[in-house]
Structures are given as structure tokens and as C-alpha cells.
N, C-alpha and C positions, 0 to 999 in steps of 0.2 A: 762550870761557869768561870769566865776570866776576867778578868781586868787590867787593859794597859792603861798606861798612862803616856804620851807623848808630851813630855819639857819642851821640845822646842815651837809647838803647835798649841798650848796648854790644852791638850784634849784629852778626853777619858772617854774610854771605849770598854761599857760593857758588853762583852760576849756571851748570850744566855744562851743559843742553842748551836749547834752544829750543820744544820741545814745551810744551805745558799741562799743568800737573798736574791726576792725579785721583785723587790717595792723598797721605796724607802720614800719617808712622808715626814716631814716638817713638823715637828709639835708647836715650837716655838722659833725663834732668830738661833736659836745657840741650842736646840736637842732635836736631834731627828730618830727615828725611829728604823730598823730594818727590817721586813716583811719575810717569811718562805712562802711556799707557794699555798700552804693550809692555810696563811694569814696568821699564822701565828709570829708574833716577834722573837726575831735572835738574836738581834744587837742592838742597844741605845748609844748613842755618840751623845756629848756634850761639850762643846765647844767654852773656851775660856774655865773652864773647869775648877781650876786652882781660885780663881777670883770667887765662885761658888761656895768652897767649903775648905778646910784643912785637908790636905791631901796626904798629909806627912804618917797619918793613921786608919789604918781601914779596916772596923770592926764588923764581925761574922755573927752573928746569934741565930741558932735554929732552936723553935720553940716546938716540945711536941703539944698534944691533944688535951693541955688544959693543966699540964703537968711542969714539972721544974724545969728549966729551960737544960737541952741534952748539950748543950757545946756552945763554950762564949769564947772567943777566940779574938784576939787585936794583932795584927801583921801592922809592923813601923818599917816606914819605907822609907828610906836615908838618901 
């Protein structure tokens, strides 16, 4: 999974799969969605992105099966 970030577009582009899209569908005015061909999604776009949220930190946590969380992770982007 990736994440850019585009400054000059305030856009944020998550990348969740590797497949090629071949749909993309409008959630709302500012997120759309990317399709492959199973229908499953591989990319969310979000438009004006930074007006959304703090962008400056983007924290990770994977929780296992009911247990202590295995990895808390915070990436500062400068």
C-alpha cells in the first residue's frame, strides 16, 4: 500500500492494490474510487486533501485477533 501526496494539486492518492484500473466512480465531488476488473478497489483519490485533515503525519496501526496492537508506527512528512 502507498501513498502520495501531490502539493501542487492538494491530492492524496491511496494506492491499495496493484492491479490496473478499469472503472473509476465518483463517491462524492472530492473522492473517487478506482475499480480492477474483479471490482475490487486499488486506488482512492481525494481531492483538496490537506483541507481534510493534517497531512504533515500519517499514522500506521495494525491490530491483530483481539490481541495488543503488533505495530504502531507515525511517518512525519516535512
Amino acid at each position: 500500500m502507498r501513498i502520495k501526496y501531490f502539493e501542487d494539486t492538494d491530492t492524496a492518492l491511496l494506492e491499495i492494490g496493484t492491479a490496473p484500473a478499469v472503472e473509476t466512480r465518483e463517491l462524492s465531488e472530492d473522492v473517487t474510487l478506482d475499480f480492477d476488473a474483479q471490482g475490487h478497489v486499488v486506488s482512492i483519490t481525494l481531492e483538496h486533501a490537506n483541507a481534510r485533515g493534517d497531512l504533515s503525519e500519517i499514522s500506521f496501526q495494525r491490530l491483530g485477533s483481539g490481541k495488543t496492537p503488533k505495530r504502531d508506527s507515525a511517518l512525519s512528512v516535512s
